[in-house]
LUMTORLO-764141 format. One record per residue: x, y, z of N, C-alpha, C in turn. Coordinates in pm, whole numbers, plus 50000, padded with zeros to 5 digits. Each point is the difference from the previous one (the first is absolute). Layout:
% LUMTORLO-764141
XYZXYZXYZ
...
This chain:
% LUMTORLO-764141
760254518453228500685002849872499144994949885
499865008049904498844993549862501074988849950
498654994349938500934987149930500325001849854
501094994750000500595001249867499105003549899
499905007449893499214994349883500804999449869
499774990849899500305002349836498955000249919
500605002349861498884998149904499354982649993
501464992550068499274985249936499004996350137
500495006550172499154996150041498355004149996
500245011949929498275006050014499924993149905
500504992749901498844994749850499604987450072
501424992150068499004987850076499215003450076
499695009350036498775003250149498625000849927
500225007149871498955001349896499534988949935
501074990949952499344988249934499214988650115
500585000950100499224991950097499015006650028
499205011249987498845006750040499104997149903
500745002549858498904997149896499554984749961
501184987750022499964989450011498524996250101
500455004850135498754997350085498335004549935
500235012549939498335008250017499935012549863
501404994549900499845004149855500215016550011
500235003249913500345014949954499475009250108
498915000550016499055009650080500735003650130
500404988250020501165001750191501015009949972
500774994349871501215010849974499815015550017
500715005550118499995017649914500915003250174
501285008349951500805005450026499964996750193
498475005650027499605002950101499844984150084
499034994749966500254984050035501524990949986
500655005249874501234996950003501085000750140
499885017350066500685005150102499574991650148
498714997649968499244993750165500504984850000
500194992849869501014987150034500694999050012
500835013149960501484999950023500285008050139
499315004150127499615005150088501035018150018
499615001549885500535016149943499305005349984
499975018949971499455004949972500105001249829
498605005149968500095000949855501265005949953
499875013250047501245007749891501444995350026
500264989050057501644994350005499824991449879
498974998449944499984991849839500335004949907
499855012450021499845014049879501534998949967
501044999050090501395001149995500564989949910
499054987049993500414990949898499194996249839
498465002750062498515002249899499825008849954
500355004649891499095010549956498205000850024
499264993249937498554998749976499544981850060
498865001049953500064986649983499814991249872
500245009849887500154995249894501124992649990
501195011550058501154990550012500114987250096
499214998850075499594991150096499774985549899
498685004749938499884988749926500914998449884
500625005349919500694992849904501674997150097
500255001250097501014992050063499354986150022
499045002450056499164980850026499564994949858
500175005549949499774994449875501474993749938
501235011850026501074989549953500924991750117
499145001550106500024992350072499974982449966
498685004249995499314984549952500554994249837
500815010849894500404998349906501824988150019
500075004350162501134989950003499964988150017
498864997750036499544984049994499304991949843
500225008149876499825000649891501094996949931
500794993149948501124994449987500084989749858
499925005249878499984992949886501174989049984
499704990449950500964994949994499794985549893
501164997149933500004990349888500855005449895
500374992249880500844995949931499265008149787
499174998550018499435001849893498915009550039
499335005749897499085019050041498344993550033
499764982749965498824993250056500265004550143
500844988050023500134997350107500235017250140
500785003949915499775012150099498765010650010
499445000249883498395003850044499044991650059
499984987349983499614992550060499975004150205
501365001150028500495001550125499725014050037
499895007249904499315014650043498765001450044
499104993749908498734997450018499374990650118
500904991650046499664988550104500495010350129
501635007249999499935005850071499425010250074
499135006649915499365010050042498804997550045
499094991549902498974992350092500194997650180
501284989450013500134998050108500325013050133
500855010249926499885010650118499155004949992
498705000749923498665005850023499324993850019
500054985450071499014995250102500364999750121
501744998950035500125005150111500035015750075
499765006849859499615015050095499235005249849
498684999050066498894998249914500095016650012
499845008850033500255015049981500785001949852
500964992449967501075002649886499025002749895
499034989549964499075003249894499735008449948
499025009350121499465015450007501295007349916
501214996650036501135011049941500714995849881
500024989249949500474994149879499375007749868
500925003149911498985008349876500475011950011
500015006150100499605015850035501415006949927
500045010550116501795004249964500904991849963
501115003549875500924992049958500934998250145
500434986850022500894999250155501595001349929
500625001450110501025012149970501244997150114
499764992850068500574995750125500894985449955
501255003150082500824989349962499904989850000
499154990150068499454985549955498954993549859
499475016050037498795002049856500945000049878
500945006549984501134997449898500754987349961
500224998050171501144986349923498874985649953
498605006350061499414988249898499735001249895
499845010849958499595007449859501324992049944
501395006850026501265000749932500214979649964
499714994850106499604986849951499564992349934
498655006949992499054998249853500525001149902
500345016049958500225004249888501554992749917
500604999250120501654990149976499304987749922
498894994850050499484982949949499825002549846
499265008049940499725011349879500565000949933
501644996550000500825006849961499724999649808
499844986849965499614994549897498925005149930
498905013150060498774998649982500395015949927
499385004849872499945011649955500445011350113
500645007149993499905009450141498725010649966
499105002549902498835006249984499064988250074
499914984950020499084996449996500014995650188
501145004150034501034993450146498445004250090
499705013950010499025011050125498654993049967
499664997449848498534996850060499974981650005
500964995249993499984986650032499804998550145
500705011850054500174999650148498555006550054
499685006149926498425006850064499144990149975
500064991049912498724987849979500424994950094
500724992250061500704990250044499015008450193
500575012350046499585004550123498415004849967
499795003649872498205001150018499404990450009
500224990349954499474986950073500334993150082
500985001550098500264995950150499455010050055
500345014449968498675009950128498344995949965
499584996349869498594999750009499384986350103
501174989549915499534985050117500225004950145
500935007150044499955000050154499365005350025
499225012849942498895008350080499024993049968
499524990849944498954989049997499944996250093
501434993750058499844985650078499725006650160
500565015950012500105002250148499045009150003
498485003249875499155005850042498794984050051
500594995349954499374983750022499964997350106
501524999350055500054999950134499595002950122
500005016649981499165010850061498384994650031
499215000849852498644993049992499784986850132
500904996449971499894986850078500305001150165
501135008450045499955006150106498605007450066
499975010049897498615006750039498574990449988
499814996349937498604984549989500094991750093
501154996649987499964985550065499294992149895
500504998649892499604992349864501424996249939
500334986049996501274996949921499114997649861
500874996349896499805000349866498894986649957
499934991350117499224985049971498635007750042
499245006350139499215003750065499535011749898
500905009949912499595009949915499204990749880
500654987949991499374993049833498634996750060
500184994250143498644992250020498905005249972
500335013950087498975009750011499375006549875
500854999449867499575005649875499724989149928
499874986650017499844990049937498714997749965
499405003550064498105003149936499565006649932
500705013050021499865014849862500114989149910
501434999549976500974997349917498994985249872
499474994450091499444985949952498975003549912
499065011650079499165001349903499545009349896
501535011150007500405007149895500174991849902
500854989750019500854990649864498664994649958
498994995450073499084991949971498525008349874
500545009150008499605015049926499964991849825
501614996149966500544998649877500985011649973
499755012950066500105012749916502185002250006
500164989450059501644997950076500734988049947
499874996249890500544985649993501794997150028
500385010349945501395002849994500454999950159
499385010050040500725001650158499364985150096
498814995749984499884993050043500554981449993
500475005749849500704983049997501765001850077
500495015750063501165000750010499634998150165
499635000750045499325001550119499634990750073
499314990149907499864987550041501344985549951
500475004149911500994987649934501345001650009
500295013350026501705003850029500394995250144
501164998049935500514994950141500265019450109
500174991050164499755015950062501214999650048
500875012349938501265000150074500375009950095
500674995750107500635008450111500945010349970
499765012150119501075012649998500934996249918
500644990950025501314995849954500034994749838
499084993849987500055001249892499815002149866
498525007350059499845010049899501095011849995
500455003650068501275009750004500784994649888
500834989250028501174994249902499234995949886
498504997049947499734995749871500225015549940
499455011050082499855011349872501495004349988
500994997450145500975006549960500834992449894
499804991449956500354989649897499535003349850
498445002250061499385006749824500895014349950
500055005850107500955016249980501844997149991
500154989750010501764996349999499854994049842
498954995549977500184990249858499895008849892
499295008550046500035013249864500885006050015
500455007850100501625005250001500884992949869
499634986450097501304990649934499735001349819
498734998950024499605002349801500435011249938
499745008450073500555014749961501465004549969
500684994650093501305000450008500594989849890
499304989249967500854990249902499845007249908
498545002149927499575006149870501015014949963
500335005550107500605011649983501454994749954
500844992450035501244993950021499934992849799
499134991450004499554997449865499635012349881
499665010350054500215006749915501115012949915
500974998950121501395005950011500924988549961
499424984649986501164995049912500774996150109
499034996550132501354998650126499324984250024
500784994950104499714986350043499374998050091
């Protein structure tokens, strides 16, 4: 007798494929051989595999979960959240940005957000929310093409400095760099983590400027 199938079990069969060996594994056909089916009993629930991927996409959007009291704090939790489900399924990256998501988890975090907002111009609500995810998709595709690098090398980020630390010495030693080279040598060096939360801090503080100055100029509090 074939085994059961749904839509939620083929998306888990999919996210554990791409989890293991990233996007490239995914496709309808590999989908059916883990699920020890034939392809076209997918068709009955899959359309494509477009639809394939934006189900794993609001898949992974349910583990995205805003949350807090004030519209910081809940972008804050947007931004931390999403980071975090895109290091545990580093595939998400690749798909973040793309098509507007549309799927009911993708909503109720949206609808979350925008609830935090409430206070915020409703002209100014969408691109607060697009700064806020263009710079959580740009840091994560940083951090997990980094990753990758480092997978593929076999070079973590200390072994990458070492190795450029001689260019590097006697470029500066040039003169022709003073700027980059006094940042290079005298800044302090901060981790994933927190270079993440300093910029997402520089991008929350202008919001926050933006949003007062606007409030100040409507004569509001």
């Amino acid at each position: 007798m074939p085994a059961p199938l749904s839509r939620e079990r083929i998306v888990r069969a999919a996210i554990r494929l791409a989890d293991a060996d990233g996007l490239d594994a995914v496709s309808l056909r590999k989908v059916a051989t883990a699920l020890d089916v034939r392809p076209m009993r997918l068709y009955g629930y899959i359309a494509s595999k477009e639809e394939l991927l934006d189900l794993m996409v609001d898949a992974a959007y349910a583990e995205i979960r805003p949350v807090g009291d004030a519209w910081r704090e809940v972008l804050r939790s947007l931004a931390e959240a999403t980071r975090h489900a895109a290091h545990e399924h580093e595939w998400l990256a690749d798909l973040l940005g793309g098509r507007p998501q549309l799927g009911p988890h993708a909503l109720a975090s949206g609808e979350a957000v925008v609830s935090a907002l409430g206070d915020v111009h409703v002209d100014a609500v969408m691109p607060v929310v697009a700064a806020v995810n263009a710079y959580v998709i740009g840091a994560v595709r940083r951090e997990i093409a980094e990753r990758r690098a480092e997978r593929a090398t076999g070079m973590d980020e200390k072994r990458w400095q070492a190795s450029l630390g001689p260019y590097l010495e006697r470029t500066f030693a040039t003169g022709r760099l003073p700027a980059l080279a006094t940042v290079v040598r005298d800044a302090a060096h901060l981790d994933a983590d927190q270079t993440f939360r300093m910029g997402l801090d520089f991008l929350l503080d202008g919001i926050d400027a933006r949003i007062s100055g606007g409030r100040a100029a409507e004569g509001r509090p």
